[in-house]
N, C-alpha and C positions, 0 to 999 in steps of 0.2 A: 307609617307616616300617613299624607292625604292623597287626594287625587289632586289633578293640577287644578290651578283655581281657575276660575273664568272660562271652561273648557267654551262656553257657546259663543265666545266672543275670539275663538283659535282663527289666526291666521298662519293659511299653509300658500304660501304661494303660489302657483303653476309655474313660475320662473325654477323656484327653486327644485322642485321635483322633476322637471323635464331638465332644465338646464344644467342640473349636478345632480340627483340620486341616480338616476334613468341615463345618464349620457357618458357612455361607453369611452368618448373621444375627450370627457374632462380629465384633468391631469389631478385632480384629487379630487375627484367623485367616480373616478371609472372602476375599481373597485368593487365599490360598494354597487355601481350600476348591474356588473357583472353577477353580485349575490343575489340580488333582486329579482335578475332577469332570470335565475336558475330556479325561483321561484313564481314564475310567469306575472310578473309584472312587468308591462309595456311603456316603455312613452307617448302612444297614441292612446293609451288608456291609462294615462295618470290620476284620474281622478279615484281610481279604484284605491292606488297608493293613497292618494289623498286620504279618501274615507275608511283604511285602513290604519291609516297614523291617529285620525281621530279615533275610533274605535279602543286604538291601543289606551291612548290616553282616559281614557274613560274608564276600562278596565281593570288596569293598571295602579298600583300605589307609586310614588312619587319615591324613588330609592338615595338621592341624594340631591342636596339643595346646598346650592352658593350663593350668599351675598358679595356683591360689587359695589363700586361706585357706581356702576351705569345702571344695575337694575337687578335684578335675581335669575340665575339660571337651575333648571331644574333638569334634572335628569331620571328618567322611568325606564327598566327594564321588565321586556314582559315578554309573551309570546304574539307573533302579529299575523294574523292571520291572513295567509296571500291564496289566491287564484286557484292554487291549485291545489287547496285541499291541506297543504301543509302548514304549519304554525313557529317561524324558525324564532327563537331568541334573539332579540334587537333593545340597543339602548337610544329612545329617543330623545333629542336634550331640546329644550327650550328655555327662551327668553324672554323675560316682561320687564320691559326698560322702566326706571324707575320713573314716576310719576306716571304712568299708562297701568292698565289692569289688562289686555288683551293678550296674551301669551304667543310669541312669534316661532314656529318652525326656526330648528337652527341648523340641524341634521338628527341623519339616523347610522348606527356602529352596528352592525352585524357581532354578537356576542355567541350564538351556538345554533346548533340547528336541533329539532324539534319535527321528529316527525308523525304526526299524526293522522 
């Protein structure tokens, strides 16, 4: 497939990475906060996540795409490179609502780990 389109126009939130990847006390994002955190990503230091998600997407080819009525979601599995040296398997999925070109964070799925 491609890479995701409009990657320079990505919106990742800080709401959404601290307030559900990173936050151990969400009731569906703690989880995922837990896998993260075993790979030294911080919530005082989300932007690192941040500029890791981008990265990904950059890297990454685009492994599966849906059309909606509201817009297209795209889903890329790849390796992500975190803090601490390691590279674990994650699927990140994004959103570009129809009529918009700017691709929105939706979440990230822990798919394997990868140690490098």
């Amino acid at each position: 497939m491609s890479r995701l389109p409009n990657l320079d126009r990505a919106v990742v939130p800080e709401a959404k990475i601290v307030n559900y990847l990173l936050n151990a006390r969400h009731t569906g994002g703690r989880a995922k906060a837990r896998f993260l955190e075993n790979f030294s990503f911080r919530p005082q230091d989300w932007r690192i996540l941040r500029d890791a998600i981008l990265a990904h997407a950059a890297a990454n080819d685009i492994t599966a795409l849906h059309q909606t009525r509201f817009g297209t979601r795209y889903e890329i599995d790849g390796p992500l490179r975190a803090p601490d040296g390691r590279a674990p398997i994650v699927r990140v999925v994004w959103f570009v609502e129809s009529q918009e070109d700017a691709p929105r964070l939706v979440t990230l799925v822990p798919r394997r780990i990868v140690i490098s």
